[in-house]
N, C-alpha and C positions, 0 to 999 in steps of 0.2 A: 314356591318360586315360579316366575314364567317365564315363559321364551324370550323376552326381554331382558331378565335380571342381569344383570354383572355382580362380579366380584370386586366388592369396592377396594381400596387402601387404606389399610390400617398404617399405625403407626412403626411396627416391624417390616410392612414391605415396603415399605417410603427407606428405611434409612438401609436395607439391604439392598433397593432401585440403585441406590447411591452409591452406596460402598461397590457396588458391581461394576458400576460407570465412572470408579473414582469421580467423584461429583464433589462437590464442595460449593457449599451454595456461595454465591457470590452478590454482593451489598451491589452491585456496577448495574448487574441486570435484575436486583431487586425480588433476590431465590428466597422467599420464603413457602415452604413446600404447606401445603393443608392433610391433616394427619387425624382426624377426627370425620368419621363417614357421614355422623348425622349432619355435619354442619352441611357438606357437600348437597345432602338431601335437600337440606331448608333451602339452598338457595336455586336447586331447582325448581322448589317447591314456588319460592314468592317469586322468580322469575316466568311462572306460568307456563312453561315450555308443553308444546302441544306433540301431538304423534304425528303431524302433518308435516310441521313446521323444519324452515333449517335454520343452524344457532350457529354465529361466528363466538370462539374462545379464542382471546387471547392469553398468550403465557400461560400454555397447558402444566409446565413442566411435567410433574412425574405421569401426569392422569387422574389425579383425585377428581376433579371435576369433568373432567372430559368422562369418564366410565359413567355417573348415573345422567350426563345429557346424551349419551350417545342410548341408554336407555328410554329414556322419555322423549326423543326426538327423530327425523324421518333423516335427516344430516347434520352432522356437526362439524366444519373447520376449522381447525385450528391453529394458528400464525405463533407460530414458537423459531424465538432469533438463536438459541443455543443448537449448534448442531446434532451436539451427541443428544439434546433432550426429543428434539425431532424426526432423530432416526428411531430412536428409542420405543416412541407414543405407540405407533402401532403393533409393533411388537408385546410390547404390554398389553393392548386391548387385544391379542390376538390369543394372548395365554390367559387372559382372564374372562376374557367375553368374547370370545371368539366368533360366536352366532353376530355380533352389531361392529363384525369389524367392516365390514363391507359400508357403514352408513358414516364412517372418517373419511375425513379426506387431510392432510397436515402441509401446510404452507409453512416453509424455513424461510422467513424474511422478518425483516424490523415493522413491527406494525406500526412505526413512526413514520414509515417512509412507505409502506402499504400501499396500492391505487386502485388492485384489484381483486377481485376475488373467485374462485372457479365455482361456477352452477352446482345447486341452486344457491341462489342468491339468499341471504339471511334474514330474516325479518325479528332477529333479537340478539343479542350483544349479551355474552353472558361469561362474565371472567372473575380469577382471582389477580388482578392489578396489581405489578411492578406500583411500589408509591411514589418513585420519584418522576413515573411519567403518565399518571393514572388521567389526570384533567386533558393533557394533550392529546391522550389517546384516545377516549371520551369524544371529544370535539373532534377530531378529523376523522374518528367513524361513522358518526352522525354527516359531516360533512362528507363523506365521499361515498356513503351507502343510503343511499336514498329509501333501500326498503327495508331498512330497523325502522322496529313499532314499540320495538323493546329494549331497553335495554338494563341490567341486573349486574352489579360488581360491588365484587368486595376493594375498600379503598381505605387508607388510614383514616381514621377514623373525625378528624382534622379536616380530611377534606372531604370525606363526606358529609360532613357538616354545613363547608362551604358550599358546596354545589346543591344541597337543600335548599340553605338561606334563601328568605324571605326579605324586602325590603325591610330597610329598618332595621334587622339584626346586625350586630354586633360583627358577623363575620360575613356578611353579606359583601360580595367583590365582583371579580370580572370572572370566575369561573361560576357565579352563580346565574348574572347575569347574560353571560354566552351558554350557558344549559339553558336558559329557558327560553332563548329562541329558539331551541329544537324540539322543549319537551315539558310535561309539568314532571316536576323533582320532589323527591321527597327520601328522608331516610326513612328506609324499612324495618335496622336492626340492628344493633350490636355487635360485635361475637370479640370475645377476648384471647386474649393470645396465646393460650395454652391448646389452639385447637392447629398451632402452626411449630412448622420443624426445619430449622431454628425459631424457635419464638423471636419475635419482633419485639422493640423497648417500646412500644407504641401498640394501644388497642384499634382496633378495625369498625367501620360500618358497612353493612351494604346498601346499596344507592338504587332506589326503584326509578327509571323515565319509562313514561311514555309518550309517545309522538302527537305531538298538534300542530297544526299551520302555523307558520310566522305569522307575528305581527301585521297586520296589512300597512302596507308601505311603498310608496314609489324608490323607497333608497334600496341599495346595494345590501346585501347580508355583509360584505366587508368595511364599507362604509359607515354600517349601525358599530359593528366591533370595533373600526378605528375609533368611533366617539368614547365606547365603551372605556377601551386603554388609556385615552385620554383623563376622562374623566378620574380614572381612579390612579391615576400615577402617581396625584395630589391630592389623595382623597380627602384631609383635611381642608384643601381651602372648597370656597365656595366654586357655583359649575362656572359661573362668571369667567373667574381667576383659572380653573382647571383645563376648562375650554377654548383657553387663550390660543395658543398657538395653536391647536388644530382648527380654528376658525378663521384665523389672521389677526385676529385683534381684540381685547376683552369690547370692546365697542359691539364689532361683529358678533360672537357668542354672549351677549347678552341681545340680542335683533334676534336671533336663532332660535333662546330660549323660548322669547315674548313671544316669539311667531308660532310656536309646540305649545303654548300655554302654561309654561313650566316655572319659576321664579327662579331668576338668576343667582338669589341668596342662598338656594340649598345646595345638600350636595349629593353627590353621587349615590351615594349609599339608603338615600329614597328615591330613587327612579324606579320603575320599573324597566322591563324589556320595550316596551312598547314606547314607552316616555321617550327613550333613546335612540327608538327608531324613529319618532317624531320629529326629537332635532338633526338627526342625517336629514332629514325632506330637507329641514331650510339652508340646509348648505350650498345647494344648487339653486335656491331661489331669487329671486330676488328681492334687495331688502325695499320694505315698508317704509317709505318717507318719516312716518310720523312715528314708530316705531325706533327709527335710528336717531330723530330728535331728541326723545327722549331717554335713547341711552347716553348721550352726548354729557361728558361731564359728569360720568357714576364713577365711583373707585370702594372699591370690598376695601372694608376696615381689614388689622395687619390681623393675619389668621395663624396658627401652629401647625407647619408642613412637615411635620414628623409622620412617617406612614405609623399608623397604628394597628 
């Protein structure tokens, strides 16, 4: 063992943490606790976590994952909304690994509503995800921490799926398409439910980003996502028809399209990130004479606006 090691959580001190802190996990804030050490390892392991580096955790609850990043990393803070689970944290890592308590730091706030974070600053995102608020969370971290390069979470398995997709597939949406304006996505792996206390009625994945420049684009990062939501609100009609109102007129978002080089007959669900930051530019543009002549007088055949 070295000077780093911790003493991880097993399954007996997960449900005695509990019983001591009358705890009861709760469906509201999304308590499923992680109760198997190896898994905790893997996802330090494909999270890359360096000796240098510092790691923002959300939803530490007991400390399964917070004990081997606080091993493999220089800081790790962690933004835990349950009180007693926040006062808790360090106390825990204080009895089990007391040598790496000094490299916590624990933030008692809603990572929904989150703006800052105390030095040093994180450069990787490494949690077990609440699933009812896992993409939101995702997105306004990437969005308000400029220096994640990383980010690694366990997420129902559902949407780690989603936030992988590729154009074209089948589950491909607006959390796939707003992750890859921050990042290339990919799931990493698995892990089934028997490694969590209370098990979930639902299996898990974890979700690999890493950081690459946006799209190059004269439009807004809000802008590109208004189109985004647009598009898929209706994702069975064509962009034509979906892009109606947010353009002013199916007239206007077929001008938009033609102008992005995109065909007004497809739909959202093959665009890429970039395609979509294409047609944000022509929002602000102005239209093409010849362009809007020939949208003049198109109308999409009747399409099946059942979300799918």
């Amino acid at each position: 063992m070295t000077d780093d090691a911790a003493t991880l959580l097993t399954a007996p001190r997960v449900r005695a943490l509990a019983e001591r802190l009358e705890l009861r996990p709760t469906k509201q804030w999304g308590q499923n606790f992680v109760i198997d050490p190896n898994t905790v390892r893997k996802i330090v392991r494909l999270a890359g976590v360096g000796p240098d580096e510092s790691v923002v955790e959300v939803g530490p609850g007991l400390g399964s994952l917070t004990l081997p990043l606080l091993e493999a990393a220089a800081h790790v803070t962690a933004v835990e909304i349950d009180p007693r689970l926040a006062t808790q944290l360090p106390l825990t890592v204080g009895d089990l690994a007391p040598q790496l308590a000094g490299r916590l730091d624990v933030v008692q706030q809603d990572a929904m509503t989150l703006t800052e974070l105390p030095d040093p600053q994180p450069v990787a995102l490494v949690a077990n995800l609440p699933y009812n608020v896992a993409v939101p969370v995702v997105l306004s971290f990437l969005e308000r921490f400029p220096t994640l390069r990383r980010v690694l979470v366990m997420v129902q398995l559902e949407v780690a799926e989603r936030l992988a997709a590729t154009p074209g597939n089948k589950v491909y949406g607006v959390p796939s398409v707003k992750a890859a304006w921050y990042a290339d996505v990919r799931l990493a792996d698995r892990v089934g439910r028997n490694v969590f206390w209370p098990a979930p009625n639902v299996d898990s994945g974890l979700v690999s980003m890493t950081h690459r420049e946006p799209p190059t684009t004269t439009a807004a990062r809000k802008d590109v996502f208004a189109c985004v939501d647009a598009a898929f609100a209706a994702r069975r009609k064509t962009l034509r028809a979906a892009l109606a109102g947010w353009a002013g007129s199916p007239v206007e978002a077929e001008r938009m399209l033609r102008a992005a080089g995109i065909d007004p007959s497809l739909r959202g669900e093959r665009l890429t990130i970039g395609q979509f930051a294409a047609i944000a530019e022509q929002r602000t543009s102005p239209p093409d004479p010849a362009q809007v002549s020939q949208s003049t007088g198109r109308h999409d055949p009747p399409t099946d606006e059942r979300i799918g």
